[in-house]
MOPAC internal coordinates of N, CA, C and O (Angstrom, degrees):
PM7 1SCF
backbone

  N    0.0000 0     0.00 0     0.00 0    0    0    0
  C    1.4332 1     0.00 0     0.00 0    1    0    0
  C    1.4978 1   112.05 1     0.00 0    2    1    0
  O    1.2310 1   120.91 1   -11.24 1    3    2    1
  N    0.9806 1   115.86 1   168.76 1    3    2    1
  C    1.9166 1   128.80 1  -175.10 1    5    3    2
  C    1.8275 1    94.19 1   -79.40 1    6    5    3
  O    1.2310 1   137.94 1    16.54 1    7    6    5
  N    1.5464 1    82.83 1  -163.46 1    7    6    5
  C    1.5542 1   106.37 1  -171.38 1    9    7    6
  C    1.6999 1    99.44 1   -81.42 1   10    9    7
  O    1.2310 1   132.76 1    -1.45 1   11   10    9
  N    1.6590 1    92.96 1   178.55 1   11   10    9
  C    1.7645 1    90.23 1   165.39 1   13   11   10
  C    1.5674 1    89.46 1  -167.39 1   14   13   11
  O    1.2310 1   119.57 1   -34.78 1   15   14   13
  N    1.5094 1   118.42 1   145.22 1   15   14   13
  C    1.1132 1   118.98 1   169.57 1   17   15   14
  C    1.6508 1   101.52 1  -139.16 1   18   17   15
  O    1.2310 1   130.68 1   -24.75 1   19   18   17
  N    1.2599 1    97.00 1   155.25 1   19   18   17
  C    1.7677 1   104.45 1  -173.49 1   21   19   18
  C    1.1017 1   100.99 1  -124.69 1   22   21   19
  O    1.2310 1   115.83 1   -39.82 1   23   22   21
  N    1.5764 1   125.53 1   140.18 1   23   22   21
  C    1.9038 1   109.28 1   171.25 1   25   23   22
  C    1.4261 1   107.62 1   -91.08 1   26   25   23
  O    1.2310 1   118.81 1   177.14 1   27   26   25
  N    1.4785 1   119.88 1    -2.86 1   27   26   25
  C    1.3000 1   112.60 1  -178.74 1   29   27   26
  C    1.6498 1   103.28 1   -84.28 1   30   29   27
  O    1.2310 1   123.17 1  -130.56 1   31   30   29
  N    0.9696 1   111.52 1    49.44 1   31   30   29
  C    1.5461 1   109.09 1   171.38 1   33   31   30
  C    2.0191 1   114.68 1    92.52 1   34   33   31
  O    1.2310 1   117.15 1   -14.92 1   35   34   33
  N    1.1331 1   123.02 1   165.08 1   35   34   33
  C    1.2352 1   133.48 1  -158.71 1   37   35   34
  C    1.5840 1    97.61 1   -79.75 1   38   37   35
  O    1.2310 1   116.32 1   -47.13 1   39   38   37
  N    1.4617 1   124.59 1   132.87 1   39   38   37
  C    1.6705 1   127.67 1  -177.32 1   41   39   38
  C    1.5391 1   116.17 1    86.29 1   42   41   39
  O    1.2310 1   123.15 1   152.28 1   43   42   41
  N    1.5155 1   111.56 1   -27.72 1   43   42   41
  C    1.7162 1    98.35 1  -156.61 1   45   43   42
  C    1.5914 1   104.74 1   -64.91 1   46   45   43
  O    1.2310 1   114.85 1   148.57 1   47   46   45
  N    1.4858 1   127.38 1   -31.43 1   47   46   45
  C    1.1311 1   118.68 1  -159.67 1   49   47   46
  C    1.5857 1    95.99 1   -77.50 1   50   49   47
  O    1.2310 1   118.36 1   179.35 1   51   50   49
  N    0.9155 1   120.74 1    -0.65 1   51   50   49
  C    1.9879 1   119.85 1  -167.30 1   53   51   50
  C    1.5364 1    95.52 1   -71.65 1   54   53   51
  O    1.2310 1   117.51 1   159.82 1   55   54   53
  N    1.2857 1   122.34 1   -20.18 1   55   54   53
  C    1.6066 1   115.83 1  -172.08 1   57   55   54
  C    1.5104 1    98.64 1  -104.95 1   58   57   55
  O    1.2310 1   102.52 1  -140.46 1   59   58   57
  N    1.0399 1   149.63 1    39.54 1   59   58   57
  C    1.4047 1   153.69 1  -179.95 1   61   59   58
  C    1.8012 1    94.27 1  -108.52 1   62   61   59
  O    1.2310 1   132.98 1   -43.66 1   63   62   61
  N    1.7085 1    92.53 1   136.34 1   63   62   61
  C    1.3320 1    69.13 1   171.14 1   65   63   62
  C    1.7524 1   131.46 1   -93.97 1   66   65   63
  O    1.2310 1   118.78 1  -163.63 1   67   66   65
  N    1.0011 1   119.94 1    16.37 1   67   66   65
  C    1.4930 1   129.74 1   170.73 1   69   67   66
  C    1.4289 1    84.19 1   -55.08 1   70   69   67
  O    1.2310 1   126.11 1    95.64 1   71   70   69
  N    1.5664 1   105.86 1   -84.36 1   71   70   69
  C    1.6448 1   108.31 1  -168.28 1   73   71   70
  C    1.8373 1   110.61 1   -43.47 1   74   73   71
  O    1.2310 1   118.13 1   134.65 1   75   74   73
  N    1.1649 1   121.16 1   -45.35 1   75   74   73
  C    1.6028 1   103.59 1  -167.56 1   77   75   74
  C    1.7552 1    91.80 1   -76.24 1   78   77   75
  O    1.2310 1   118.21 1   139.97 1   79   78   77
  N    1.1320 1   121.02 1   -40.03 1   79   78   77
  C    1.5055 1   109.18 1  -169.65 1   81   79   78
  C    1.8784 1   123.78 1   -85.51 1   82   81   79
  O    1.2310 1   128.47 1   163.86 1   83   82   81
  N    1.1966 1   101.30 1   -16.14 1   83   82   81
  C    2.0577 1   113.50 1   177.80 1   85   83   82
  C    1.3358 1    92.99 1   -96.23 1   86   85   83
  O    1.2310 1   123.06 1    89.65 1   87   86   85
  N    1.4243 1   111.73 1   -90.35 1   87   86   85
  C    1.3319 1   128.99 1  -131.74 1   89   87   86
  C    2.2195 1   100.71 1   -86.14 1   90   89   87
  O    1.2310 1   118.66 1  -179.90 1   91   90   89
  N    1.1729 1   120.16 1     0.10 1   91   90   89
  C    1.0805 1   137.27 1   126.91 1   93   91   90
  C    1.3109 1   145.49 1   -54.41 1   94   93   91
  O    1.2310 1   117.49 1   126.83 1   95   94   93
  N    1.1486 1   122.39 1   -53.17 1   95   94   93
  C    1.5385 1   157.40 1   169.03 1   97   95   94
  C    1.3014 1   112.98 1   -66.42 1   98   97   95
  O    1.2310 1   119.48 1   108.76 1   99   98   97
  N    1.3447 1   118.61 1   -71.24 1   99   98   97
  C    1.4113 1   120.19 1   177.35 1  101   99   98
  C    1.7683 1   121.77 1  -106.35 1  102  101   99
  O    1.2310 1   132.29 1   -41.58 1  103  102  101
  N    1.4980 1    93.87 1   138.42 1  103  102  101
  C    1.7260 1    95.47 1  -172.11 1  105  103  102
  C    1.4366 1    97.02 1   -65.95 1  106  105  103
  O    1.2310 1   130.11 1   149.47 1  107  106  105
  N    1.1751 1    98.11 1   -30.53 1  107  106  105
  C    2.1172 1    83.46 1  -155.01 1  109  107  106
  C    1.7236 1   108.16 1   -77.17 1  110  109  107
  O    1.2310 1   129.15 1  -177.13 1  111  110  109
  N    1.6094 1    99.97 1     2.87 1  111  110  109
  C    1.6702 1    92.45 1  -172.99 1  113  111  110
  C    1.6664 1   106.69 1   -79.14 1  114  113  111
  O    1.2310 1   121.07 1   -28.47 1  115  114  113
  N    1.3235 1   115.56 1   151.53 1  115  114  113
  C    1.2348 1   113.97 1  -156.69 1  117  115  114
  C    1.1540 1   101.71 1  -103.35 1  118  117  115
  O    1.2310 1   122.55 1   133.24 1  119  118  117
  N    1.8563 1   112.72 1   -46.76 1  119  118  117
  C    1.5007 1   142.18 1  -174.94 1  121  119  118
  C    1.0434 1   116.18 1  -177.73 1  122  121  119
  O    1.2310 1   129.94 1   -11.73 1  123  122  121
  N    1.1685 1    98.44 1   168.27 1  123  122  121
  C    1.9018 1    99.70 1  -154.91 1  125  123  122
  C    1.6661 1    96.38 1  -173.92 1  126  125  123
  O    1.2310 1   121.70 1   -51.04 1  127  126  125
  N    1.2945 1   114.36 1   128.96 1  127  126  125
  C    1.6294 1   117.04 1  -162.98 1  129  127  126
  C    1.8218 1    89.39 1  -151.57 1  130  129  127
  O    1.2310 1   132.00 1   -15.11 1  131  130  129
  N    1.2404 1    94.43 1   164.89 1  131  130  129
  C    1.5386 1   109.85 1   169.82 1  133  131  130
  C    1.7519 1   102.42 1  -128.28 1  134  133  131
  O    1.2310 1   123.35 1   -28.71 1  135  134  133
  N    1.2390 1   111.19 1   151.29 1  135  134  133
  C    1.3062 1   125.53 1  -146.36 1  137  135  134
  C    1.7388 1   108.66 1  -136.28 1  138  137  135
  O    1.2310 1   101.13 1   -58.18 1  139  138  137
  N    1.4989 1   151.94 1   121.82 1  139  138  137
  C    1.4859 1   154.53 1   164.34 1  141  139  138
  C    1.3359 1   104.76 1  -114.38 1  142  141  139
  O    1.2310 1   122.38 1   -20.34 1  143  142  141
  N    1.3045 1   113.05 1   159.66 1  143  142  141
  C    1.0355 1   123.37 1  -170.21 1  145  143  142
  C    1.7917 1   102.31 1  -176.71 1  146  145  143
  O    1.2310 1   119.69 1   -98.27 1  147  146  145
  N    1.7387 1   118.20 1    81.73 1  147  146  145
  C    1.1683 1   120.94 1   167.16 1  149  147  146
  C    1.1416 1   128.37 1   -90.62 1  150  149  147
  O    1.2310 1   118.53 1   -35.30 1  151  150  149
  N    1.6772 1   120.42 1   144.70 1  151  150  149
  C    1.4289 1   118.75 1   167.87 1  153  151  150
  C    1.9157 1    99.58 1  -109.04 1  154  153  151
  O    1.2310 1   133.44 1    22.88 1  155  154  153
  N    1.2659 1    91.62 1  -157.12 1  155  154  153
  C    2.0957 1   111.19 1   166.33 1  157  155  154
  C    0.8922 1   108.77 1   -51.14 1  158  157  155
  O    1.2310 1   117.90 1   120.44 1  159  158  157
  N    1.7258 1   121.61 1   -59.56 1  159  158  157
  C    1.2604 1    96.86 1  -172.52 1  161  159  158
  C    1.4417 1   123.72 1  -139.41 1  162  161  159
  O    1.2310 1   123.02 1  -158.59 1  163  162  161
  N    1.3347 1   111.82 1    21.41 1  163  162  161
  C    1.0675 1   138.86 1   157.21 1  165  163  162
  C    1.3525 1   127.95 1  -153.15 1  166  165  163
  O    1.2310 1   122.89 1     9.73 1  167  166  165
  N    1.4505 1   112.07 1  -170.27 1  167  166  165
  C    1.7933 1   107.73 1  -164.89 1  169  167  166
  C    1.7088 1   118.63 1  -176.43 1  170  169  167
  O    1.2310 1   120.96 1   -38.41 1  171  170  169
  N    1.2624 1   115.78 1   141.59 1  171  170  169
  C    1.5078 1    99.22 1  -161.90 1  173  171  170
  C    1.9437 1   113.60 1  -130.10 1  174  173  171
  O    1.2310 1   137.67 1   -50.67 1  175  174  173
  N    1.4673 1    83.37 1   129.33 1  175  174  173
  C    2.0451 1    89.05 1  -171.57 1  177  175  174
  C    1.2333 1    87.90 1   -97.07 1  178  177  175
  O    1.2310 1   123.63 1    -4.67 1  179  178  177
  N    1.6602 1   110.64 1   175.33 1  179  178  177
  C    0.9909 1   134.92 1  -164.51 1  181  179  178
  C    1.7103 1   140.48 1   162.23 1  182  181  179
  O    1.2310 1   117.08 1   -36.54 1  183  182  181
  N    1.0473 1   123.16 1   143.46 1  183  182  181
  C    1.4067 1   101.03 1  -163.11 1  185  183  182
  C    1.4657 1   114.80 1  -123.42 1  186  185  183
  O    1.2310 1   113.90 1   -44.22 1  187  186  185
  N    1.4188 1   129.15 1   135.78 1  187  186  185
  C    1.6994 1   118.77 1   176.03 1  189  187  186
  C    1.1086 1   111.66 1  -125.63 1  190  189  187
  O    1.2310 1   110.52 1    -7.88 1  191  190  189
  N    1.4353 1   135.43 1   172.12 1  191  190  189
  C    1.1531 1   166.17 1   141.63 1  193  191  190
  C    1.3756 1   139.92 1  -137.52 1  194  193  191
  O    1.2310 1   116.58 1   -12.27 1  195  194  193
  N    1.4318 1   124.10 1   167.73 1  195  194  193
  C    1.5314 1   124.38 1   165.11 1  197  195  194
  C    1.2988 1    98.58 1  -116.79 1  198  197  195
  O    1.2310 1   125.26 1   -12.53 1  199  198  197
  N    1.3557 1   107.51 1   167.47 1  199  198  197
  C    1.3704 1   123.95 1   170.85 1  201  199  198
  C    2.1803 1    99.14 1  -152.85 1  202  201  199
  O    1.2310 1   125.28 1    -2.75 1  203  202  201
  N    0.9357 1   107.46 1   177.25 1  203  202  201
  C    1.2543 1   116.34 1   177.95 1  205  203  202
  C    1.7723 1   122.46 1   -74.88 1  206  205  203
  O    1.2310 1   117.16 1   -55.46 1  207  206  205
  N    0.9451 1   123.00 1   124.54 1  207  206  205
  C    1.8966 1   113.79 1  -160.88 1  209  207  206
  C    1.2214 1   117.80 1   -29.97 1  210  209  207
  O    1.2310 1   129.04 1   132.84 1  211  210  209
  N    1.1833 1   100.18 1   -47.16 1  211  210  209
  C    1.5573 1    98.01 1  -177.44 1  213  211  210
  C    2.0357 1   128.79 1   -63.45 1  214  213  211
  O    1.2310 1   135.29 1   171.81 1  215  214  213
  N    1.8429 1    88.01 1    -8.19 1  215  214  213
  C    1.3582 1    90.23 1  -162.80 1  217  215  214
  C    1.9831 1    80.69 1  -120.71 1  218  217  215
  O    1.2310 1   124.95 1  -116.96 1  219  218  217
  N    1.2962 1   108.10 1    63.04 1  219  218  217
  C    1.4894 1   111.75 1   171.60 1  221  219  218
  C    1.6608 1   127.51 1   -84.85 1  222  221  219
  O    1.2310 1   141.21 1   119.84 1  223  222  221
  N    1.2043 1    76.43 1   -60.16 1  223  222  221
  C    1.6825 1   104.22 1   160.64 1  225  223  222
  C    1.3588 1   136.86 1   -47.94 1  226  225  223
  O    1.2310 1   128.46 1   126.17 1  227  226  225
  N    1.7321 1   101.31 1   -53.83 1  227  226  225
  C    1.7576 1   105.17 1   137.28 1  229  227  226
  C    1.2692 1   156.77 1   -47.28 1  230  229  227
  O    1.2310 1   124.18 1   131.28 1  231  230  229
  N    1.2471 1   109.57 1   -48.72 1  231  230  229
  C    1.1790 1   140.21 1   165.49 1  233  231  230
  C    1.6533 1   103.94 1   -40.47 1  234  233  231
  O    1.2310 1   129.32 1   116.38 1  235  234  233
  N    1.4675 1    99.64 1   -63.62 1  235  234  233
  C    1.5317 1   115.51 1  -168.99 1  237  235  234
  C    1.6473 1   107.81 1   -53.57 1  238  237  235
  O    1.2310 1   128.76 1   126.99 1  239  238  237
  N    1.5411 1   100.73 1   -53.01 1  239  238  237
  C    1.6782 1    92.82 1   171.99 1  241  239  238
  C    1.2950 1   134.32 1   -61.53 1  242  241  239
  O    1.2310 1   126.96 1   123.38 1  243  242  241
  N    1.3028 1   104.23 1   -56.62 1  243  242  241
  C    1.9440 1    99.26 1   155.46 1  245  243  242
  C    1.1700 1   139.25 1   -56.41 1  246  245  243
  O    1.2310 1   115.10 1   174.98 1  247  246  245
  N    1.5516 1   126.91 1    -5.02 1  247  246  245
  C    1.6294 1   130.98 1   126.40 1  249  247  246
  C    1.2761 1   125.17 1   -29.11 1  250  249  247
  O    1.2310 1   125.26 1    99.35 1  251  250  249
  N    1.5877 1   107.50 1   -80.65 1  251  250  249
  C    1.3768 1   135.38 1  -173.34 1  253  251  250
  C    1.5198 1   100.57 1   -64.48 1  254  253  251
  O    1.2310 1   106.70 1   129.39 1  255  254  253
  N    1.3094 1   142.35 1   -50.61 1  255  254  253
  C    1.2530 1   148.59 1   171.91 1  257  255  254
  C    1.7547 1   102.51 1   -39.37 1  258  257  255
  O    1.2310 1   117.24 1   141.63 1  259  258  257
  N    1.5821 1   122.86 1   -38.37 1  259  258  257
  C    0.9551 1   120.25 1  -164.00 1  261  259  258
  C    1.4903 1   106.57 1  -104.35 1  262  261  259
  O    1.2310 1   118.81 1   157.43 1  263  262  261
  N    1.3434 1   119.88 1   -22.57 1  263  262  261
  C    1.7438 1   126.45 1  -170.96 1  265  263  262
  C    1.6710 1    78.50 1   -58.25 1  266  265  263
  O    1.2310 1   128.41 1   111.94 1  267  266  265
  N    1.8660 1   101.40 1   -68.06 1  267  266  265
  C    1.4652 1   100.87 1  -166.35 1  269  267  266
  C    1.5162 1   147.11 1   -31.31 1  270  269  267
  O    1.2310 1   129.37 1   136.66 1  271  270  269
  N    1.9361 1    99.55 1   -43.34 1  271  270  269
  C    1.3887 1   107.36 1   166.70 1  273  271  270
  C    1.5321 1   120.87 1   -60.04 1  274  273  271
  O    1.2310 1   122.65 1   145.22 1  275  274  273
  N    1.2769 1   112.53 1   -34.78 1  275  274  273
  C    1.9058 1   104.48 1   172.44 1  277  275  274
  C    1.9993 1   118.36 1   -30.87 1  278  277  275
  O    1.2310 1   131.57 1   143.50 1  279  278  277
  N    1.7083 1    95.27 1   -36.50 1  279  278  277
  C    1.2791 1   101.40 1   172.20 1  281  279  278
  C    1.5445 1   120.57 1   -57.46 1  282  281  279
  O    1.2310 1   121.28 1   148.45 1  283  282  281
  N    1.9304 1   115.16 1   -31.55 1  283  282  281
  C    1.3030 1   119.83 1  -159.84 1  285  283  282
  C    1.6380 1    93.36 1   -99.86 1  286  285  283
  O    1.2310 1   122.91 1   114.94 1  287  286  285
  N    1.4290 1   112.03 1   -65.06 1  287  286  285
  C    1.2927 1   121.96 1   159.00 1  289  287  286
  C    1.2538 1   141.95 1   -55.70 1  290  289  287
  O    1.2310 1   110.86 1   -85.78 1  291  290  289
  N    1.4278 1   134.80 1    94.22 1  291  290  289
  C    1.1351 1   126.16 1  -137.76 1  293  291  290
  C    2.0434 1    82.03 1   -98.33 1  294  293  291
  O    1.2310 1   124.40 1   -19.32 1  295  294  293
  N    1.5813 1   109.16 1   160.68 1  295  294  293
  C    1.1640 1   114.48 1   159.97 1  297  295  294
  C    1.3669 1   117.20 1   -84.05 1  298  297  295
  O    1.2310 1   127.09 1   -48.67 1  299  298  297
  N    1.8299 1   103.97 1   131.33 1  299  298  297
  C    0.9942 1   114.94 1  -150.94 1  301  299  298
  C    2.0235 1    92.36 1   -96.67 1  302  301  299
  O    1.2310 1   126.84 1     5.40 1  303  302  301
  N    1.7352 1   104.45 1  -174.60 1  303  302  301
  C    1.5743 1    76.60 1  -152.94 1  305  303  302
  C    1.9321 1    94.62 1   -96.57 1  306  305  303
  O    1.2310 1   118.23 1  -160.95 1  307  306  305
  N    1.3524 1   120.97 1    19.05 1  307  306  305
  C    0.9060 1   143.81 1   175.41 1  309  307  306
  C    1.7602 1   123.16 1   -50.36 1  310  309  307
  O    1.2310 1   137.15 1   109.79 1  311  310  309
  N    1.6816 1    84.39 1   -70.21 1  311  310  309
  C    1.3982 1   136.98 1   139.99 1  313  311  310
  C    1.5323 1   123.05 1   -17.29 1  314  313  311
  O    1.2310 1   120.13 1   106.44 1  315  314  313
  N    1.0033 1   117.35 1   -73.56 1  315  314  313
  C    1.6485 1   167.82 1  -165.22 1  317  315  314
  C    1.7942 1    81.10 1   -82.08 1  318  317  315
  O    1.2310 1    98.34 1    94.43 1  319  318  317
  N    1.0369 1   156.39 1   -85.57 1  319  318  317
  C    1.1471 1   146.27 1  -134.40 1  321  319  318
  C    1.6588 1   118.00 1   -97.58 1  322  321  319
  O    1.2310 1   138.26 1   161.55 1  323  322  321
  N    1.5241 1    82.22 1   -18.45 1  323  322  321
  C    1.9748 1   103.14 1   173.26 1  325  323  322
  C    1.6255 1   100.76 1   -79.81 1  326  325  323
  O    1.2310 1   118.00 1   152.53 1  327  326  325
  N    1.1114 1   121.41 1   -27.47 1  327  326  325
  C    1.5989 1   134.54 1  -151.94 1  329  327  326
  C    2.0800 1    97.60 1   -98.54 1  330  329  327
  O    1.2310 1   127.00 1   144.52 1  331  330  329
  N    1.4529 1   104.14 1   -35.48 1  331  330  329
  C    1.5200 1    99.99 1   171.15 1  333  331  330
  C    1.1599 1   106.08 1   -80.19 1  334  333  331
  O    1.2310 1   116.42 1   152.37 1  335  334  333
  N    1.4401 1   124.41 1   -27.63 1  335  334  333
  C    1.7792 1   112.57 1   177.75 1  337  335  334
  C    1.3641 1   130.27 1   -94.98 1  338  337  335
  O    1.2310 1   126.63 1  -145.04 1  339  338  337
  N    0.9949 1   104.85 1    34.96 1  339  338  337
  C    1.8827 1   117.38 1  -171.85 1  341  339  338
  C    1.6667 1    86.14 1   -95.13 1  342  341  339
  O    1.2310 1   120.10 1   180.00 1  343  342  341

């Protein structure tokens, strides 16, 4: 897997699961982050990464594979409390 840096201090992002499930999982993932962005009255999540050209196409599905499960997998409040203290 790629790099990972957290500003909430050195390790925290290692328990996210992008990082335990991408950039763990697959060599070619480069990085892989989750992303917010609120206004008044709405607001937009989202998730990116690189991977190496050849691994574009991949990459892209195991993003989207993962935005999607939030729907199945709910964040647990575990999760949720590691994620306010970064």
């Amino acid at each position: 897997g790629g790099n990972s840096f957290s500003a909430g201090g050195p390790g925290k992002g290692m328990y996210s699961r992008l990082y335990r499930q991408v950039l763990n999982r697959y060599y070619w993932a480069e990085s892989c982050e989750a992303f917010t962005s609120f206004q008044n009255e709405g607001g937009l999540l989202g998730i990116s990464g690189s991977a190496i050209g050849s691994k574009a196409g991949d990459v892209t599905k195991v993003l989207a594979e993962h935005l999607m499960r939030l729907a199945i997998d709910e964040v647990t409040d575990e999760e949720l409390d590691r994620a306010k203290n970064m």
